[in-house]
C-alpha positions in Angstrom: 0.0 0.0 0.0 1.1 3.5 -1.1 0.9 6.1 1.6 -1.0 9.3 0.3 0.9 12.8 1.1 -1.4 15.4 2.4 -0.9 19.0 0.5 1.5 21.5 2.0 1.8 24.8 2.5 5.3 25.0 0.0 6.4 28.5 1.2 6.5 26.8 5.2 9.7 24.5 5.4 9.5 20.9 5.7 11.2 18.5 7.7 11.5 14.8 6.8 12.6 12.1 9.3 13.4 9.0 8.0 13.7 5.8 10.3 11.8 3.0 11.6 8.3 3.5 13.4 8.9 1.9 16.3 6.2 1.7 19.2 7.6 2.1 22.6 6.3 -0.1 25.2 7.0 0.6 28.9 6.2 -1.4 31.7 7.6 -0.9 35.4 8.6 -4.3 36.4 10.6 -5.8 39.9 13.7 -7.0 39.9 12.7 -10.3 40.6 10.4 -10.9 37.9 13.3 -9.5 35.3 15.5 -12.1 36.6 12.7 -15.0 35.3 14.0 -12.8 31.7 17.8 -12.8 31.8 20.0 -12.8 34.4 21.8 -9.8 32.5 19.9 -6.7 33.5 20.1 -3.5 31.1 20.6 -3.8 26.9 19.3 -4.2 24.1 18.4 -7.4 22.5 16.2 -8.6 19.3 13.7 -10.5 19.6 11.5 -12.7 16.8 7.4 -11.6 16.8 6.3 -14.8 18.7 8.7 -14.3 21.8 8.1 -10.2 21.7 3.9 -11.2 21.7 4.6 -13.4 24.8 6.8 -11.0 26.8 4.2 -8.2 26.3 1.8 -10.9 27.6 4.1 -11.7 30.7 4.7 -8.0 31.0 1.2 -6.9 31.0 1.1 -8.9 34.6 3.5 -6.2 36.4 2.0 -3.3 35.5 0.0 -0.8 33.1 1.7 -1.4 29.6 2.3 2.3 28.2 2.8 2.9 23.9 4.3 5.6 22.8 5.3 5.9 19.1 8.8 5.7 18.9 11.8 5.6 17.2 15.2 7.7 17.0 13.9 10.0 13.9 10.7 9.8 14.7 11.3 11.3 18.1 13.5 14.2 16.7 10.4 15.2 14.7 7.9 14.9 17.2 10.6 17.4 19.1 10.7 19.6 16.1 6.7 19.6 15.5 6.0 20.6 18.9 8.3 23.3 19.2 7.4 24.8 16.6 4.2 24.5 17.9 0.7 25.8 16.7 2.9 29.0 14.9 3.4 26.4 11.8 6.9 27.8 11.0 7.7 23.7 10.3 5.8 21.3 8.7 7.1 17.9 10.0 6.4 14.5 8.1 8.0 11.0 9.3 8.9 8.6 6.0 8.8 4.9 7.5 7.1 1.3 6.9 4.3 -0.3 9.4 2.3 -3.6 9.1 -1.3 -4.4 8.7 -1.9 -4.2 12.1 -3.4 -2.2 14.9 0.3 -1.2 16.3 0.5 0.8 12.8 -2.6 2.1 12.8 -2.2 3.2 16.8 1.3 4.2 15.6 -0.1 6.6 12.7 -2.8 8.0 15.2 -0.4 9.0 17.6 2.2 10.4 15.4 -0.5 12.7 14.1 -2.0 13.8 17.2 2.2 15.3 17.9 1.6 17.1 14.8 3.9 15.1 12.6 2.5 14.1 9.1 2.9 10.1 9.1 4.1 9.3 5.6 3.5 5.5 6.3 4.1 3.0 3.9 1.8 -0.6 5.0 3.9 -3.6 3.9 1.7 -5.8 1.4 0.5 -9.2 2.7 2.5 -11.9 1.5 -0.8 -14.5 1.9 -3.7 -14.9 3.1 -4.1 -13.4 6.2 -2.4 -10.4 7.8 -1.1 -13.1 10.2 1.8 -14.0 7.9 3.0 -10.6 7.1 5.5 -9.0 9.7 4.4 -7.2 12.1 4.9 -3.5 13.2 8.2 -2.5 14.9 7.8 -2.6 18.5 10.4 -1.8 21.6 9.3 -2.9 24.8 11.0 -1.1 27.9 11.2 -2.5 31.0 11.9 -0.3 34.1 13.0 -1.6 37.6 12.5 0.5 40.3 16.6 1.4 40.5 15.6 3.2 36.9 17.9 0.5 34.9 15.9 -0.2 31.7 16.1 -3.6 29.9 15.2 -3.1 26.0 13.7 -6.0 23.6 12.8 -5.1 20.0 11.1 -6.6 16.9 11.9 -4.2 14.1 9.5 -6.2 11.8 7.6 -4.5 9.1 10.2 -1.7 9.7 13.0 -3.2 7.6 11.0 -3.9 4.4 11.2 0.0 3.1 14.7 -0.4 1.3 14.7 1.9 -1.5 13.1 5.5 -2.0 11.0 3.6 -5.1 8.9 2.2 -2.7 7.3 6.1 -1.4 5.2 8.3 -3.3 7.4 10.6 -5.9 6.6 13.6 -3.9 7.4 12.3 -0.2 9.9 15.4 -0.7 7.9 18.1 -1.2 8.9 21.2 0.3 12.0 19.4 2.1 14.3 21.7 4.0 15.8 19.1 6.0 15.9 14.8 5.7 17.2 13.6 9.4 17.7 9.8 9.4 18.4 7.9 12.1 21.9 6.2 12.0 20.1 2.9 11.9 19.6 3.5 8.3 23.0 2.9 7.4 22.2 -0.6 7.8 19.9 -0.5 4.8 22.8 1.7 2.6 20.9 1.5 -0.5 17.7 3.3 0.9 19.7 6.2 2.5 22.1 7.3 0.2 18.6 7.0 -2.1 16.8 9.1 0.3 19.8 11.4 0.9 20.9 12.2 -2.8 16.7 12.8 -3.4 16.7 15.4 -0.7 20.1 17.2 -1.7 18.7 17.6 -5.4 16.0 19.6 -4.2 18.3 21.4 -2.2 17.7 20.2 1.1 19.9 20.0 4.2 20.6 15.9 5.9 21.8 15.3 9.0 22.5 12.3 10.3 22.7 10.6 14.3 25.1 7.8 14.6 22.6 6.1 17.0 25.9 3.9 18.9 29.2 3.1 19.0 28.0 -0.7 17.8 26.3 0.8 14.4 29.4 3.1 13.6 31.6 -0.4 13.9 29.1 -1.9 12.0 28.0 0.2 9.4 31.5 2.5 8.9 31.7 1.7 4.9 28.2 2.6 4.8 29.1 5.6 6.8 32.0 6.8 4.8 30.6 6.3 1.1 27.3 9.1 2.3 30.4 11.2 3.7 32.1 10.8 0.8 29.9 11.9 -1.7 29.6 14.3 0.4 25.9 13.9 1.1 25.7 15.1 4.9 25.8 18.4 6.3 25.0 17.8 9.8 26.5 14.8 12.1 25.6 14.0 15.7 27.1 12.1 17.7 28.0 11.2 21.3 31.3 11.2 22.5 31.6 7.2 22.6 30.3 7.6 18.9 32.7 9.7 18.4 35.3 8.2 19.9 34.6 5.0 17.9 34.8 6.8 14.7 38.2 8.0 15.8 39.4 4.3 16.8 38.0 2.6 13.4 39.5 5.1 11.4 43.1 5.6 12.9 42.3 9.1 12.5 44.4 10.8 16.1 48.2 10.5 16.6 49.4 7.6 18.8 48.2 7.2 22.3 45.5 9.4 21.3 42.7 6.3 21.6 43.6 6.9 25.3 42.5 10.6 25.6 38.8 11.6 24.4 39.2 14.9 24.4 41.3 13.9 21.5 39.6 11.5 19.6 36.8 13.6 19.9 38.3 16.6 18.2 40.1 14.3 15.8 36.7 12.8 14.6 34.9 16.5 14.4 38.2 17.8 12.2 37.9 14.4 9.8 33.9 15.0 9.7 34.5 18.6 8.5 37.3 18.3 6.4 36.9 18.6 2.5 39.3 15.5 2.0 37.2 13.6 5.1 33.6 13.7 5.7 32.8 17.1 4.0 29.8 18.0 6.2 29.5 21.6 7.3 28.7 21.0 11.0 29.7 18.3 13.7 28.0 17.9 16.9 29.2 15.9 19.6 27.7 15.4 23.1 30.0 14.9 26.1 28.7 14.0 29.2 29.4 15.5 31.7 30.8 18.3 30.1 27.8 19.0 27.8 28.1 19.3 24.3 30.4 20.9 21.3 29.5 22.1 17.8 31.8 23.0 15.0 31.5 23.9 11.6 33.4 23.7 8.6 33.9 27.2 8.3 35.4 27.5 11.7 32.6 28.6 13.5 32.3 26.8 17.0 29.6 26.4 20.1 29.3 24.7 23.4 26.8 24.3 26.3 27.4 22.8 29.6 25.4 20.3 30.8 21.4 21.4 32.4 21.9 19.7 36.3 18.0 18.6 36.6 16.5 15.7 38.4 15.9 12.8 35.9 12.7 10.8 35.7 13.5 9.3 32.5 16.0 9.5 30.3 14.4 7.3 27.1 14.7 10.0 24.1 17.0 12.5 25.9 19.2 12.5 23.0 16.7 12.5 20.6 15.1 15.7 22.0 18.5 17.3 22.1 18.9 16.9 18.6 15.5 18.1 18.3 16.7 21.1 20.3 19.9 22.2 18.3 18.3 21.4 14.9 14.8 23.9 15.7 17.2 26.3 16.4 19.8 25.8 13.4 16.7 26.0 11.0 16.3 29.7 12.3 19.6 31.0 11.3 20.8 30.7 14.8 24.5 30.2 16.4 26.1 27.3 16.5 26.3 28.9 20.6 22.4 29.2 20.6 22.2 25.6 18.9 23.8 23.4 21.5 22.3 25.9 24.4 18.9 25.1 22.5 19.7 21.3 22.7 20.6 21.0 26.3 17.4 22.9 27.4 15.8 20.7 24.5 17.3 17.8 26.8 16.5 18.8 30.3 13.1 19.1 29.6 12.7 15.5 27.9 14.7 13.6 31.2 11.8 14.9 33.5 9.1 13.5 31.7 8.2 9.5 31.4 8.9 8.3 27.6 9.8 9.8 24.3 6.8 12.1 24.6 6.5 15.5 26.6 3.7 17.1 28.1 2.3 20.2 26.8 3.5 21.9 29.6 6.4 21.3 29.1 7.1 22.5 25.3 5.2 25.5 26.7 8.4 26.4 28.9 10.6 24.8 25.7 9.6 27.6 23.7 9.7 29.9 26.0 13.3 28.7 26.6 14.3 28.9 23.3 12.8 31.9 22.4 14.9 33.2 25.6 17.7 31.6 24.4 18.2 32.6 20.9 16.9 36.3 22.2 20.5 35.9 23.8 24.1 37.2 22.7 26.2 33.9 21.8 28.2 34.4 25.0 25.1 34.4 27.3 22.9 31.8 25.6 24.1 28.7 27.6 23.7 31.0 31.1 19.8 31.5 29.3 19.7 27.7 29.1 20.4 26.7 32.3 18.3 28.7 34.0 15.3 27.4 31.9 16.7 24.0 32.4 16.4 25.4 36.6 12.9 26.5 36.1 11.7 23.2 34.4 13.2 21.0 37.3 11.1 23.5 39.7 7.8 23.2 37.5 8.3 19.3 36.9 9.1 18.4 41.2 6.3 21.1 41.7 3.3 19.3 39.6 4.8 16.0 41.2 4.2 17.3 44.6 0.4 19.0 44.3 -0.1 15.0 42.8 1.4 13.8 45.4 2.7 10.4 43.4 5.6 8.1 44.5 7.4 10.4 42.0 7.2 13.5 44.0 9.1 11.8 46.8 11.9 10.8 44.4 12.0 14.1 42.8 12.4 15.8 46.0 15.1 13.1 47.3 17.4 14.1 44.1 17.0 17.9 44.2 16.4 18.7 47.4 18.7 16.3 49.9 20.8 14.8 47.4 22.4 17.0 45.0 25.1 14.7 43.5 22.3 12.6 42.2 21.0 15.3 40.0 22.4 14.4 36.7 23.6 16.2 33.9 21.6 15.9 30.8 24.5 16.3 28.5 25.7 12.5 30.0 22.4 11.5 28.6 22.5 12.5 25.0 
């Protein structure tokens, strides 16, 4: 089936996230029933459709199972769409593939109601019965008390788009900027499809590189897009980063020992007109927050937002959301990372990939603060947003008076160390 593509408005910029639509499932479980599962808490392992429709069955036993639509890309324009917000300055549309099933049709509800345009492919049955198709991508999460999270996935129906041939000839129209997720890279022939579409229209791509595993994994991939020089922005964190400088032998001896090295090592190989030929890299570092550079110099950096975490599922995708809203206006490379770290405080303090309304009400308010700011003064602009949505977020906890309030108020109030630093998240 052939997704339809809704008119748009052509003189409003576009932005296209490619990936796959993956539902989140969260469920709070004890530790004692997640040792019945593995005796390894925490990671990330696939799964086949029959053993992910039994664990959501098992699951369903713990607790309330919550679905949020999901998905690296998919988050960063959900980010985008909402803070933009009802002023319409982006149109956001999501370029994926579901199955026959009521997980794609919840997923295409849901992406909708965020204010992204799902540009869904369904895959076509291959018999009978929508039984022997593969299913819709689905992630479920499950949370112990101590916060560790242990991931299962069935990508599914997800992994049949492989070529741009497959959408409607106008799934770019309007296109100001194609993000795909770095799992794409894995399917080689589809991005560089996707890419090379959007760049002949004019377009801007970035590009996340999703984990240290993928950029093992996936480095030719990787460095034939770079090549051809069809990405402009690259995000990373800093044991991305770090990976890319490993794989590639790019720092001087002993270097593999010092990140602050690799790290600049990868961002000068990304930018270079002999290396990766992109015009901006953007590398998250713990602790230390985050660092942009450009190709033509230019450079930006934000410390990390010290808030008390609730969640940190799609911390790094809201980031990205963050910095990208604000590079879209013509802003800094100094208001873009500040813009991603208040991007990312806000995202840690809410449960799932999904925000409140609430809180992209303080978002834009933060941003609009923020890029209101000289360069110099932008990250001071973001930390005190970052200050006020900790405040807001422990404050709604307490008039609710949940089990949540109680942590919240542990970590900010009584235990400061534990506050954590969003830039470590993303």
């Amino acid at each position: 089936m052939v997704a339809e593509l809704k008119p748009s408005t052509f003189d409003v910029p576009v932005v296209v996230g490619l990936g796959d639509p993956v539902m989140d499932i969260l469920a709070n479980v004890s530790a004692e029933w997640l040792a019945t599962l593995t005796a390894e808490p925490g990671g990330c392992l696939p799964v086949p459709p029959d053993t992910m429709e039994q664990l959501l069955a098992d699951a369903s036993t713990q607790s309330e199972l919550v679905r949020i639509p999901g998905g690296s890309a998919a988050n960063v324009v959900k980010g985008i769409a909402n803070i933009s917000g009802a002023s319409g300055a982006v149109q956001c549309r999501f370029v994926g593939m579901v199955g026959r099933d009521e997980t794609g049709a919840e997923y295409r509800r849901k992406l909708t109601a965020q204010g992204v345009e799902p540009l869904l492919l369904e895959i076509p049955h291959s018999g009978s019965s929508s039984s022997s198709s593969p299913p819709s991508a689905t992630a479920l999460c499950l949370v112990t008390p101590d916060g560790q999270r242990t991931m299962r996935t069935c990508l599914g129906a997800s992994l049949e788009l492989r070529s741009a041939a497959q959408l409607p000839a106008d799934w770019g129209a309007g296109c100001r900027l194609l993000h795909a997720e770095g799992y794409c890279l894995y399917r080689p022939q589809l991005a560089r499809e996707m890419m090379s579409a959007a760049r002949q229209q004019g377009a801007l791509v970035s590009i996340d590189l999703a984990s240290f595993e993928l950029v093992r994994n996936c480095k030719d991939a990787l460095l034939a897009l770079l090549e051809d020089g069809l990405v402009d922005l690259i995000f990373a964190n800093e044991e991305e980063a770090i990976t890319l400088c490993q794989v590639l032998a790019l720092g001087p001896p002993g270097s593999e020992t010092d990140p602050e090295a690799c790290v600049a090592a990868a961002q000068r190989f990304l930018l270079s007109p002999s290396g990766g030929r992109a015009r901006v890299a953007v590398t998250s570092l713990g602790a230390r927050g985050c660092v942009a550079r450009g190709a033509d110099g230019e450079e930006g950096a934000s410390p990390a937002c010290r808030v008390s975490v609730v969640d940190t599922i799609g911390a790094g995708d809201f980031f990205t959301a963050g910095f990208l809203s604000a590079y879209l206006r013509g802003a800094s490379l100094q208001h873009c990372c500040a813009a991603g770290c208040a991007a990312g405080a806000e995202a840690v303090q809410a449960v799932g990939a999904e925000l409140p309304t609430a809180a992209f009400e303080r978002l834009r308010s933060s941003l609009e603060a923020i890029l209101a700011t000289k360069p110099a003064a932008a990250t001071a602009a973001a930390a005190a947003a970052a200050a006020a949505a900790s405040a807001s977020a422990l404050a709604a906890a307490l008039a609710a008076g949940t089990q949540a309030a109680a942590a919240a108020t542990t970590t900010t109030a009584t235990a400061a160390p534990k506050a954590v630093a969003v830039g470590a998240l993303v």
